[in-house]
Structures are given as structure tokens and as C-alpha cells.
C-alpha positions as CSV (number, residue, x, y, z in Angstrom):
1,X,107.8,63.1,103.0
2,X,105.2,65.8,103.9
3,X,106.8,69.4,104.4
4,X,106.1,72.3,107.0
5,X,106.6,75.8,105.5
6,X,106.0,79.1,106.8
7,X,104.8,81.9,104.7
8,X,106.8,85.2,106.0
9,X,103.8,87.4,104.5
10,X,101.4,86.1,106.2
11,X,102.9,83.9,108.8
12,X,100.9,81.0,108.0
13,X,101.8,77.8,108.1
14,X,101.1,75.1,105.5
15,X,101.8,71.5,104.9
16,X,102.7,70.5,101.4
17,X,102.7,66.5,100.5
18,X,102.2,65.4,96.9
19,X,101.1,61.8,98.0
20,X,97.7,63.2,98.7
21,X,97.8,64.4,95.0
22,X,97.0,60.3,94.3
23,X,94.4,60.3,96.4
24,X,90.8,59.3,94.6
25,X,88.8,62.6,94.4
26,X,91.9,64.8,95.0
27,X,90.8,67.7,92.9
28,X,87.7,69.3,92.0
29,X,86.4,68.4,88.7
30,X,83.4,70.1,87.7
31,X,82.7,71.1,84.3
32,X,82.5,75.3,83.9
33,X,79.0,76.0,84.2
34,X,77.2,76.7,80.6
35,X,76.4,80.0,79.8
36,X,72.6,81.3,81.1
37,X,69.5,81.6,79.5
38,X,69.4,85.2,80.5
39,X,72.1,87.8,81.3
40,X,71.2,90.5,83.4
41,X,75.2,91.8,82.7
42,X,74.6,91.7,79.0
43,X,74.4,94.8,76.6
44,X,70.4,96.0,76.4
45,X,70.0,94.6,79.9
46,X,71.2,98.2,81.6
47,X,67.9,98.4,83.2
48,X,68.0,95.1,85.2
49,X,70.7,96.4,87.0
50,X,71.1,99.4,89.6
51,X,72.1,102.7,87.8
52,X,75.5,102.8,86.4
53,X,78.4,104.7,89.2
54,X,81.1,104.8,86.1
55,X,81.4,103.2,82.5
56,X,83.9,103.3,79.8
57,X,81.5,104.3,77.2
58,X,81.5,105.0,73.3
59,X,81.7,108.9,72.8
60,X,78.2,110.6,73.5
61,X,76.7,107.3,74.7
62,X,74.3,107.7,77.3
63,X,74.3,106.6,81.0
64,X,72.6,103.1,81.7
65,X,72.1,102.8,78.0
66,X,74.2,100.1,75.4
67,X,77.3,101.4,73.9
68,X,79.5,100.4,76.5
69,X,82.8,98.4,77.5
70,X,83.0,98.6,81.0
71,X,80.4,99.0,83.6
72,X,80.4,99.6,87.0
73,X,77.2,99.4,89.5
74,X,76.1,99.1,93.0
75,X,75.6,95.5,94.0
76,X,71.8,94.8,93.9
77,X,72.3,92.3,97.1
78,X,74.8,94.8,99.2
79,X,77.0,93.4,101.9
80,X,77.5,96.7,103.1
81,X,75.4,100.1,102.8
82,X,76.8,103.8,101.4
83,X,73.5,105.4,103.3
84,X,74.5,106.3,107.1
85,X,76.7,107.2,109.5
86,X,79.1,104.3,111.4
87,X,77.4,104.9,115.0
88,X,80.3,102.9,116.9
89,X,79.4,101.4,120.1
90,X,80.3,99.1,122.7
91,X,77.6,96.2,123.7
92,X,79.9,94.7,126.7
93,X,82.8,93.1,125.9
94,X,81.6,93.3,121.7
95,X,82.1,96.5,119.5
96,X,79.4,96.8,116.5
97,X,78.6,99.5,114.1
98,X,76.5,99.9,111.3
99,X,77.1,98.6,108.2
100,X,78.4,101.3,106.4
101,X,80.8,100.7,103.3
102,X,80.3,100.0,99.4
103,X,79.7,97.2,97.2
104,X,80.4,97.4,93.7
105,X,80.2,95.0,90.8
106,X,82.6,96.1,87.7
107,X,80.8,94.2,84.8
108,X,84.3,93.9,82.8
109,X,82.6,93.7,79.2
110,X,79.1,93.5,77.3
111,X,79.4,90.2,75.9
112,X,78.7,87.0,78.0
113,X,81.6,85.4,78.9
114,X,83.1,83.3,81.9
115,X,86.9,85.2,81.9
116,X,88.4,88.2,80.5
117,X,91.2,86.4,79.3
118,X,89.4,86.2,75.7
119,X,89.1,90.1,75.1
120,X,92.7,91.9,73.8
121,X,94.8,93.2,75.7
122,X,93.6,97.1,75.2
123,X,90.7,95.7,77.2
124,X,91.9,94.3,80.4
125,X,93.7,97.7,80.4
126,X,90.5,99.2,80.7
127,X,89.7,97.1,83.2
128,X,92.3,97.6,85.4
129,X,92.7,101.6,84.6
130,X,88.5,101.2,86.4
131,X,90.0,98.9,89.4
132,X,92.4,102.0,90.0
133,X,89.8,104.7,89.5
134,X,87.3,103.0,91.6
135,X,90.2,102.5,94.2
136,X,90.6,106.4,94.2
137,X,86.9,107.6,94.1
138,X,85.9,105.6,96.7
139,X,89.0,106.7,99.0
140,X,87.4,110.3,99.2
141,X,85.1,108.9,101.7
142,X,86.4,109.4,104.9
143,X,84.1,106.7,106.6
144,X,86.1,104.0,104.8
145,X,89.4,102.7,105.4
146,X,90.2,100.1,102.8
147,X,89.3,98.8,99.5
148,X,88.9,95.0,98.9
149,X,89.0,94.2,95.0
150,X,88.3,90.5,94.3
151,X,87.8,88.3,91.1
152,X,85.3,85.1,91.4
153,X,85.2,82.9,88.4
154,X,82.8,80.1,88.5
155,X,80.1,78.3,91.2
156,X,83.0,76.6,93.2
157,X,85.1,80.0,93.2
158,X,81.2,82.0,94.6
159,X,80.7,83.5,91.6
160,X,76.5,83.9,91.7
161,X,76.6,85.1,87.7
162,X,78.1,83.6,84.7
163,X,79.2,87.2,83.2
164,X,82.8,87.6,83.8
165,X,82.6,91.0,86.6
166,X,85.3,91.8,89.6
167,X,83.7,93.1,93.0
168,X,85.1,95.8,95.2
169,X,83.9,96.2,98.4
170,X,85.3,99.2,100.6
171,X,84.7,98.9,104.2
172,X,85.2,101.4,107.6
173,X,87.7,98.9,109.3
174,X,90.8,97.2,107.9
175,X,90.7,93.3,107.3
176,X,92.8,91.2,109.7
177,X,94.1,89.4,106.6
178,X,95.7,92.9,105.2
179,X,96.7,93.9,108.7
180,X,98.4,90.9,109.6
181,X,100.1,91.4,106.2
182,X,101.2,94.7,106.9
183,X,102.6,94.0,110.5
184,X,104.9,91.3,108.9
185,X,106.0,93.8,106.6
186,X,106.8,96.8,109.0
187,X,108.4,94.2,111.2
188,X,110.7,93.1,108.8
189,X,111.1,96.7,107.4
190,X,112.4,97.8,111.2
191,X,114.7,94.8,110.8
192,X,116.7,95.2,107.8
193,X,115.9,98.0,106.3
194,X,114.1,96.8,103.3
195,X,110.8,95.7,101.9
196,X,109.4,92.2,102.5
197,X,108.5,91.9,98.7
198,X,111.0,93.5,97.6
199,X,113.6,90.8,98.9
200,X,111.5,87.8,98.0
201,X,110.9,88.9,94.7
202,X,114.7,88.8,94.4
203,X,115.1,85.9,95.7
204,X,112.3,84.1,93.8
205,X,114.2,85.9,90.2
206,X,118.0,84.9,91.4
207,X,116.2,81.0,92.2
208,X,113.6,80.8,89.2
209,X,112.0,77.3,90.1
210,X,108.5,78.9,91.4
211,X,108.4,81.4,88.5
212,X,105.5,81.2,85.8
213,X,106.2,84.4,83.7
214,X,108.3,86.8,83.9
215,X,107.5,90.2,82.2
216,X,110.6,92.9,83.0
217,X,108.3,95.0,85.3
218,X,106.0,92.4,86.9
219,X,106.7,89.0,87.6
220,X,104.4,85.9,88.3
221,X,105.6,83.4,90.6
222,X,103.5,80.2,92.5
223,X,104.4,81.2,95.9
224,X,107.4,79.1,98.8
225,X,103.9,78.6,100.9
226,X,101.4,77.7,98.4
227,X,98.0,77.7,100.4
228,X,96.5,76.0,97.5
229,X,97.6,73.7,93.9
230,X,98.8,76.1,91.5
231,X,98.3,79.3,93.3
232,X,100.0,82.2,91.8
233,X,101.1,85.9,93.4
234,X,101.6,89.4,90.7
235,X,103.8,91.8,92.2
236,X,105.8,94.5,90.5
237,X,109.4,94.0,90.9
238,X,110.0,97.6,91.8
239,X,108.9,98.8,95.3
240,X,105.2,100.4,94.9
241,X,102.9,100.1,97.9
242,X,99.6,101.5,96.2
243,X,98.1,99.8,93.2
244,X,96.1,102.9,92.5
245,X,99.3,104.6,91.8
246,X,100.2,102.6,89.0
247,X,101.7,104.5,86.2
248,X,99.1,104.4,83.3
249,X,102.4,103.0,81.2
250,X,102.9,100.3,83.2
251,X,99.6,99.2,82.7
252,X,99.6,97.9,79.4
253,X,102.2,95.7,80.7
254,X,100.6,94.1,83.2
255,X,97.5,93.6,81.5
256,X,99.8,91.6,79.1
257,X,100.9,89.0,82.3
258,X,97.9,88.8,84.5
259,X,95.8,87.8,81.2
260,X,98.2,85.3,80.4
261,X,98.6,84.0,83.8
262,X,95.0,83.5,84.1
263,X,95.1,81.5,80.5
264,X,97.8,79.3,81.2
265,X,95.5,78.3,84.3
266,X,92.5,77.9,82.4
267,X,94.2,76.0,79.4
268,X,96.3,74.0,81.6
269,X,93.5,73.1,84.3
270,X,91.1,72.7,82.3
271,X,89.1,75.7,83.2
272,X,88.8,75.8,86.9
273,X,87.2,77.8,89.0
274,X,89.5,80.6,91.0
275,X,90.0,84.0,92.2
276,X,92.2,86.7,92.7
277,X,92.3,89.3,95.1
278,X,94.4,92.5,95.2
279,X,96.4,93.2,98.3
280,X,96.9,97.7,98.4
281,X,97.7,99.9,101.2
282,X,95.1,101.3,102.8
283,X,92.6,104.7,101.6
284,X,94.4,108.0,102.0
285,X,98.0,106.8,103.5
286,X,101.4,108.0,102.1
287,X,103.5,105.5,99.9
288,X,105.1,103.5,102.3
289,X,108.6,101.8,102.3
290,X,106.9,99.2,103.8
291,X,103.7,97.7,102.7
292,X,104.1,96.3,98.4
293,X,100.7,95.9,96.6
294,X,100.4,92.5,95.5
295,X,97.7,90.2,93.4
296,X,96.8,86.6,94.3
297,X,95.3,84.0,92.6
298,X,93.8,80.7,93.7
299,X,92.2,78.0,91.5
300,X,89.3,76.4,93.4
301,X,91.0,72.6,92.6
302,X,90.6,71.3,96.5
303,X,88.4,71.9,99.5
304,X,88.8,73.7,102.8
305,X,87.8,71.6,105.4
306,X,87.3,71.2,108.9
307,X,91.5,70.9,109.7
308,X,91.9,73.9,107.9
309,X,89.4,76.3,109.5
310,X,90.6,74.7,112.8
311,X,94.1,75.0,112.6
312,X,94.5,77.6,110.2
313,X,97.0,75.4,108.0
314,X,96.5,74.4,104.5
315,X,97.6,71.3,102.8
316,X,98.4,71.6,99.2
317,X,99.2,68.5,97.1
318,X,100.9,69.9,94.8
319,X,104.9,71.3,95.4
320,X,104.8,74.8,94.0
321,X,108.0,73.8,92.4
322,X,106.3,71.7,90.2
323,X,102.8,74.1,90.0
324,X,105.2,76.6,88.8
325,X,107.4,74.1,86.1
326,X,104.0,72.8,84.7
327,X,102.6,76.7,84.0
328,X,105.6,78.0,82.7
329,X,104.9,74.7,80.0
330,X,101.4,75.8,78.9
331,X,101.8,77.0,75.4
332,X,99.1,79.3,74.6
């Protein structure tokens, strides 16, 4: 029997049934594309790219020159501009501005490959110590109001480029997704008194049937309101509402479970597309009681289709109960 549930972060609704699991042509099953001919990510191409913002570099190494790990640049095909001022207006009943904002592509390593989860650990530490520095840096421009970091891996998941790379994208207005997000949160914060997160968490350790990997500090679990198959949220278990602010000791740690996460996908789905996105509070705001930074990953195994963009309900085929029990078995 099909089931209705409601997730209390975002108030969505979504309807799980595992008969259309059966169905002929119920996942995706594209190969992962091969790697290209040419790289315009790789080490030696720095000059096909726009000029380097940050790197994590080799001592004395120059700017846009090889001898580095990490790489951050403008995107060449911008969604939004750094150049201008917002100039907000009213045209009748619509409000526009200009599209003022920033659009960066963090090239997560020199060599050509689909995922990070093949580099060590001390890598994808790196990488995330540039997600938080990025976060910060761009935060000093008062024109901007949040930063979006997302993670596309493969054609079906929009990745344009082979070369593993995460995109942030910090805009002048706050996305409905994250403000409906925080409302929930602050709602249920006047309520009782505690954090959203916090409880479920809690309730998601003291159950343990949706949990894929549990760290001590950070915890992995497929969430009660799966939008999609094997979808997976990171949190911290302690109350923290900016990722920025993560403690650099914690990071090493987390690193260590979002890597795995990501493998235990890949080796157990056969490589599928997916991406993650990082849920933080919002530029220049006080840590909040309230709002709980979290990470969300979805694998690209079905398509959205015209019930779901006109409803706004999902319908997963797969129980995250049973996602989360057939994870938790991937040896790696």
C-alpha cells in the first residue's frame, strides 16, 4: 500500500510505494560518461580557465600556474555577475533587479576524475576547509545574502564537465527553498523550545532503521520523507547553524563520512549520477538556536515529471527504511 508522509523540514509531502520499484524502466540506467578527450580542469590547462580567486597551492607555486590541489575560479558561463550595483525596482505588480551575485566553480583536484571519493581523506579536507573559506570571503559582500554550495556529478545530475568540481553561487536574495526551511525551524523552535534537527537527529539515533553511518559527531541517515531512492541527509549531531563555523578539528571527521557516504552510493548503485547541496544560515547572521546546517544528497535514479512540478509531491519507490538497510550493507 502506497504511503503519504510529510517532511517537517520542508513541509513537503511525498508518496512512497515500492510497487513502482517493479515497474519496467523504474530507474535510470545510464552508464557514467567516459572521461573527455580534453580537460579544461586538468593541471597545465590553468589558462583555459578564468584567473584563479583562491588555490591550495604547493609552497611558492605561482597563481594560475600547475602545482596545485584545489582551485577555485569564476564560472566562464556566469549565472549571476559580481560587476554592478542591485538597482531594485518595481515593474507593476513584478520586482526585478540586476543580476548581481557570484558564481564559482571549486575544481576539487588536478587529476581527471568523475568523484572525490578516490583522493584520501587529507584531501576532501582541503576541500571542504575551501567550501568554508569561500563561504566566509564571499559573506563580506554586503550585496549578497546567501551562499548556495552544490555538487553535480554526471550528465543526468547537470554536470556540463567530467572533472569532479562543486559550484557555489552567492546571490542578493534568499531561496524560497532555505526560507521555507528556516520558517519550519523558527516555528518549531517558538514551540518547544528546541531545534528541529536537533530532535530528529535523536530520534533517527534512538530508532536507527534510516541510518547509513554513523560517525560520533556527524551522522548519515536516508531521510522519514525521502524525495528520492536512496537519498541521504549529513548533519552534525550537536546544534551548529553555520557550516562555515565548523571547527577545523571536526573536519577531518567529516571528510571521513561524507566520502564514504558518497562511495557506498557509487559502489552500491553502480555509479549514478547525484548531487548534494549544503543547507547554511544565511551571510553575516548570528549563530542561531534555530536554523542547523545540513548536507543533502540525491542520486539521479528516477525522473521528475509533470505530477511532480504540478503538485509539488515526489514519489520515491524505494522505503527509506530499506534505502538506508541496503547502504549501511555496502562493504567498501
Amino acid at each position: 500500500m502506497p504511503e503519504l508522509r510529510r517532511d517537517p523540514v520542508s513541509d513537503r509531502w511525498v508518496i512512497i510505494t515500492a510497487e513502482r520499484a517493479n515497474r519496467p524502466g523504474a530507474f535510470l540506467t545510464e552508464p557514467p560518461e567516459p572521461p573527455p578527450g580534453f580537460d579544461p580542469f586538468a593541471e597545465g590547462n590553468e589558462d583555459k580557465t578564468p584567473r584563479e580567486i583562491a588555490a591550495v597551492r604547493e609552497p611558492h607555486s605561482p597563481p594560475n600556474k600547475p602545482g596545485w590541489r584545489i582551485r577555485v575560479v569564476p564560472n566562464k558561463y556566469p549565472a549571476l555577475m559580481v560587476e554592478g550595483q542591485l538597482d531594485k525596482r518595481g515593474v507593476g505588480v513584478y520586482d526585478r533587479m540586476q543580476g548581481i551575485g557570484a558564481h564559482e566553480i571549486i575544481i576539487e583536484t588536478p587529476q581527471c576524475v568523475r568523484s572525490f571519493t578516490g583522493l584520501p581523506d587529507s584531501h576532501v579536507v582541503e576541500i571542504l576547509g575551501m567550501y568554508r573559506d569561500r563561504l566566509n570571503d564571499l559573506a563580506g559582500d554586503q550585496r549578497l545574502q546567501y551562499g548556495m554550495l552544490f555538487k553535480n556529478v554526471g550528465a543526468a545530475a547537470g554536470a556540463t564537465l567530467y572533472h569532479t568540481h562543486s559550484q557555489l553561487i552567492a546571490m542578493p536574495i534568499l531561496p524560497r527553498a532555505l526560507r521555507v526551511k528556516m520558517d519550519r525551524m523558527k516555528q518549531y523552535f517558538q514551540y518547544r523550545e528546541r531545534c528541529l534537527l536537533c530532535d530528529l537527529v535523536s530520534q533517527e539515533l534512538d530508532q536507527q532503521v534510516r541510518v547509513v553511518m554513523d560517525s560520533g559527531s556527524f551522522v548519515a541517515f536516508a531521510p522519514y520523507a525521502s524525495r528520492f531512492p536512496f537519498e541521504v541527509w549529513v548533519l552534525p549531531k550537536t546544534h551548529q547553524s553555520h557550516f562555515e563555523a565548523l571547527h577545523p578539528s571536526l573536519g577531518e571527521e567529516l571528510a571521513f563520512l561524507l566520502k564514504r557516504v558518497l562511495l557506498k552510493i557509487e559502489k552500491g548503485l553502480g555509479t549514478p549520477a547525484y548531487n548534494y547541496m549544503l543547507f547554511t544560515s544565511p551571510f553575516r547572521t548570528a549563530p542561531s538556536d534555530e536554523f542547523h546546517w545540513h548536507l543533502e544528497i540525491t542520486p539521479r535514479l528516477t525522473r521528475v515529471a509533470g505530477f511532480e512540478w504540478g503538485t509539488g509531491f515526489y514519489i520515491n519507490p524505494v522505503p527509506p527504511e530499506d534505502a538506508a538497510a541496503f547502504l549501511r550493507n555496502v562493504k567498501l
